[in-house]
C-alpha positions in Angstrom: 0.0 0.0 0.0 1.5 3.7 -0.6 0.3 6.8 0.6 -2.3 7.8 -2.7 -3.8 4.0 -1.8 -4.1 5.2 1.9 -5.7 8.4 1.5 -8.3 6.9 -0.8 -9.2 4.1 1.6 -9.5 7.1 4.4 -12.2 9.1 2.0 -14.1 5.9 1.4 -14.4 5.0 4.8 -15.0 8.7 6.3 -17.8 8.6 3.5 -19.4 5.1 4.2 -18.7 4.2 7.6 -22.0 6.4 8.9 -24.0 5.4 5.7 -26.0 2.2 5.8 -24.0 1.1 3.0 -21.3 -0.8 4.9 -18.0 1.2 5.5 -15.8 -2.5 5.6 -17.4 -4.0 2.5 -16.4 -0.8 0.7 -13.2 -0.7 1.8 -12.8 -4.3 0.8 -14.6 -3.6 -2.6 -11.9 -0.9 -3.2 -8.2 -2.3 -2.1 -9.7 -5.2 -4.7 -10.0 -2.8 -7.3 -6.6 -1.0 -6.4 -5.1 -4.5 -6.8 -3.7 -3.8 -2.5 -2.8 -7.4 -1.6 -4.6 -8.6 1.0 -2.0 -8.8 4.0 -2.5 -8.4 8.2 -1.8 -4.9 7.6 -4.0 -4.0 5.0 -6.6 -6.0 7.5 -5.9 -4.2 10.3 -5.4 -0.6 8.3 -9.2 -1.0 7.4 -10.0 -1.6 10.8 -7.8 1.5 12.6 -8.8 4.0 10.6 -12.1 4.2 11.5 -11.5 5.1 14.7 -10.7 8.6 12.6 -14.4 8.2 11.5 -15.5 7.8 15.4 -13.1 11.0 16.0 -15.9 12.9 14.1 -18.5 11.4 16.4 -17.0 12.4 19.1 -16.4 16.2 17.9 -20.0 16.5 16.9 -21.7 14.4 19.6 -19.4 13.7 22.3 -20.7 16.6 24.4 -24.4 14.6 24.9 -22.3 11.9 26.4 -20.7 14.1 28.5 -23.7 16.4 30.0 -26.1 13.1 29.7 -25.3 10.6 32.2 -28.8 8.5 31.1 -28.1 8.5 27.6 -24.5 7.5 28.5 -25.7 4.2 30.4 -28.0 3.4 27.5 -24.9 3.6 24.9 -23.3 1.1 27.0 -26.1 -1.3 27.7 -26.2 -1.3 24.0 -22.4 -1.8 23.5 -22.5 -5.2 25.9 -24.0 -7.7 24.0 -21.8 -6.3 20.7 -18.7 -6.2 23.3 -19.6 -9.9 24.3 -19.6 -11.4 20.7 -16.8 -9.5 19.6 -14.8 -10.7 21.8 -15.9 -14.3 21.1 -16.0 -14.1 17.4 -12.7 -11.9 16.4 -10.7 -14.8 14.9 -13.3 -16.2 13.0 -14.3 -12.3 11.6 -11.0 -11.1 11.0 -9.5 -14.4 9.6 -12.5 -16.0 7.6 -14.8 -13.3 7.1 -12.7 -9.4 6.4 -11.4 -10.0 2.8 -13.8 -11.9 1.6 -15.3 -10.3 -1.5 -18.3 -12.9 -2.3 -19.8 -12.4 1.7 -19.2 -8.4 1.4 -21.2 -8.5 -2.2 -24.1 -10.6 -0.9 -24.7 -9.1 2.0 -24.9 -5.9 0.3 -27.4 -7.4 -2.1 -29.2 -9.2 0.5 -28.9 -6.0 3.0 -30.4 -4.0 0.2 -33.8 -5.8 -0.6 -33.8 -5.6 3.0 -33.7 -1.9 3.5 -36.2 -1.1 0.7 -38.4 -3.7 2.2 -38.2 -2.5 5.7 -38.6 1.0 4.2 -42.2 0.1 2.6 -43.6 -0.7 5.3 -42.0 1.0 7.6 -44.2 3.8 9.3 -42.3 6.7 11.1 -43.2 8.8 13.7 -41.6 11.9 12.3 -39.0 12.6 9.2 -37.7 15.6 10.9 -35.4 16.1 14.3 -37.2 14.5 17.2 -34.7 14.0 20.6 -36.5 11.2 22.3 -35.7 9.1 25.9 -34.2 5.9 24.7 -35.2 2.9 27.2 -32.5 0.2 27.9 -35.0 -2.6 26.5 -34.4 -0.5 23.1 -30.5 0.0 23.7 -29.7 -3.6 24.3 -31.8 -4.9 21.5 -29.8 -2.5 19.0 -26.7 -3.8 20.5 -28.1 -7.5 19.4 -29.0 -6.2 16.4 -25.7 -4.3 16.0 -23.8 -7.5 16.3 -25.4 -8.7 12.6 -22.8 -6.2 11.4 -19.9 -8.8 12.0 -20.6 -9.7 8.6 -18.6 -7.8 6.1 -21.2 -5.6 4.0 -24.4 -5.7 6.0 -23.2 -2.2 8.1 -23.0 -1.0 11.3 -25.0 2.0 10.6 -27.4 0.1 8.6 -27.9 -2.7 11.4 -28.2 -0.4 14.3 -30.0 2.8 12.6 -32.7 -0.1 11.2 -32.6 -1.5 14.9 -33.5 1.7 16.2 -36.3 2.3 14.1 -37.4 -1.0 14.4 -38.0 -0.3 18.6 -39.5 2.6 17.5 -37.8 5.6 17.6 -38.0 8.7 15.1 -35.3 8.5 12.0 -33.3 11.2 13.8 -32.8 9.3 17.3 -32.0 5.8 15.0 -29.2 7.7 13.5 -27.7 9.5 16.5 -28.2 6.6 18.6 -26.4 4.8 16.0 -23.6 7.7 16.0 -22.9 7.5 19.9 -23.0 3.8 19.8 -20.1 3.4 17.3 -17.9 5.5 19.6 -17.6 2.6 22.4 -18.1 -0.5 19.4 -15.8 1.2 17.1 -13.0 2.3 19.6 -12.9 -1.2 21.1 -12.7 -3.1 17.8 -9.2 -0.8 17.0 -7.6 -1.3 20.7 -8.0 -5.2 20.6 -6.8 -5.2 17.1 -4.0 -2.7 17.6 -3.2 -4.6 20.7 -3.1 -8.1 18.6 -1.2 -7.0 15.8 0.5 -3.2 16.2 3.9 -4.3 17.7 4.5 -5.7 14.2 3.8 -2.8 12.2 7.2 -0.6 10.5 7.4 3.2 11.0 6.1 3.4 7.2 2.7 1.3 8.0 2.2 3.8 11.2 2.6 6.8 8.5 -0.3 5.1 6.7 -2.7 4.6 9.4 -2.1 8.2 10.3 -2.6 9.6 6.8 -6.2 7.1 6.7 -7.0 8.1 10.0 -6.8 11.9 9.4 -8.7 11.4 5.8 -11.2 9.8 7.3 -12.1 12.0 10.2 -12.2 14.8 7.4 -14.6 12.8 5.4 -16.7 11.5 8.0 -17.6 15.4 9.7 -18.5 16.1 5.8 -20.7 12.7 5.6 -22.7 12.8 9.3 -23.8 16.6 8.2 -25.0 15.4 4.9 -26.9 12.5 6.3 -29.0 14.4 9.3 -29.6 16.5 6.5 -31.0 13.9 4.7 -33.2 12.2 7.2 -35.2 15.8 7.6 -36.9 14.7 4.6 -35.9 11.3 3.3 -36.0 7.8 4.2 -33.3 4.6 3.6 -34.4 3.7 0.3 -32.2 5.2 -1.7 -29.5 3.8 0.2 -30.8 0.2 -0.3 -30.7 0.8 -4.1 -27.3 1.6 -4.0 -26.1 -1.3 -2.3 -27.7 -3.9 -4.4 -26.7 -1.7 -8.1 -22.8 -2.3 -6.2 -23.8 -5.2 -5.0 -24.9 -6.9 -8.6 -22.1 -4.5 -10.6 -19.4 -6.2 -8.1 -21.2 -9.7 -9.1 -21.4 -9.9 -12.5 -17.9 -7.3 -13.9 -15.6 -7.5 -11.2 -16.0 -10.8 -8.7 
């Protein structure tokens, strides 16, 4: 990987990782197209740098964490049963599932019909900003519902903003909720990771992951704006086409 690969990665994970569109399976998609072999370091670069994508998170949103003690419990009542798996799963995930193109372009197929599915008959309380009081019944079963994301291409945002609509809260709550959550789930994933593989990385592969991280937290201020934009009038469906035109593009040129 050089630096031009390393900056790309970083803009398509700052732009995906917040999108229900699967930030990993992109990133997978892409070093397949840039021809990056698929080495321990390229695995672990696509994890890392999206704690530069969290960095945003906390920029924008941290503060509510901060000054709300109640919605702080709830994130990590959420971030248990994700924490739990995680921990049980990370060998299979990392060594049988990350890099693998055909799981990454089903699931976005799959994850699509899903969306625009869910999205039809889907009835929300408001399209607009609504702040509402999440419950931990709610929290924990987006955390379940969270840990579908394991799978390269289904998305965390996806999994957890469709979880939160599905326990019934507004579009705008989903997405936040979803937002605050990935702080905890996110920031975890990178320390075990970092802590599995990092002693083995050379000053140049450090360079990297600083150069994706920095992209990314760039590009992922820009792409949390545009999507709480969005939501004020729009729903998922959109984003469900998308992922099944990459999906079936991916399927029938590239794979």
């Amino acid at each position: 990987m050089n630096l031009l690969e390393a900056i790309l990665l970083g803009v398509v994970e700052g732009i995906t990782e917040f999108l229900p569109i699967s930030s990993t399976g992109h990133l997978i998609l892409t070093t397949k197209l840039l021809g990056i072999p698929p080495t321990e370091f390229v695995t672990s670069f696509e994890i890392a740098i999206q704690l530069g994508a969290i960095m945003a998170v906390v920029v924008l949103y941290g503060w509510a964490l901060i000054t709300n003690i109640s919605l702080l419990k709830r994130v990590v009542a959420a971030f248990v049963p994700t924490a739990i798996l995680g921990l049980t799963l990370y060998s299979f995930i990392k060594e049988e599932l990350l890099g693998n193109v055909a799981v990454v372009v089903w699931s976005l197929i799959i994850g699509g019909f899903i969306i625009i599915i869910f999205e039809h008959y889907h009835k929300p309380k408001i399209m607009g900003y609504q702040d509402e009081t999440i419950t931990y019944r709610q929290a924990i079963m987006i955390g379940l519902i969270q840990s579908i994301s394991f799978i390269p291409g289904v998305s965390r945002a996806a999994a957890t903003i469709m979880g939160g609509l599905f326990v019934g809260l507004s579009r705008w709550s989903a997405a936040r909720f979803s937002f605050l959550l990935a702080i905890p789930t996110m920031s975890a994933a990178v320390a075990f990771d970092l802590l599995k593989t990092g002693a083995n990385f050379t000053s140049n592969e450090y360079t990297l992951l600083g150069v994706g991280f920095i992209t990314a937290f760039v590009m992922a201020m820009i792409s949390i704006r545009y999507l709480m934009r969005y939501l004020e009038h729009h729903n998922f469906s959109l984003f469900g086409i998308y992922r099944i035109i990459v999906g079936l593009i991916f399927l029938l040129f590239i794979f």
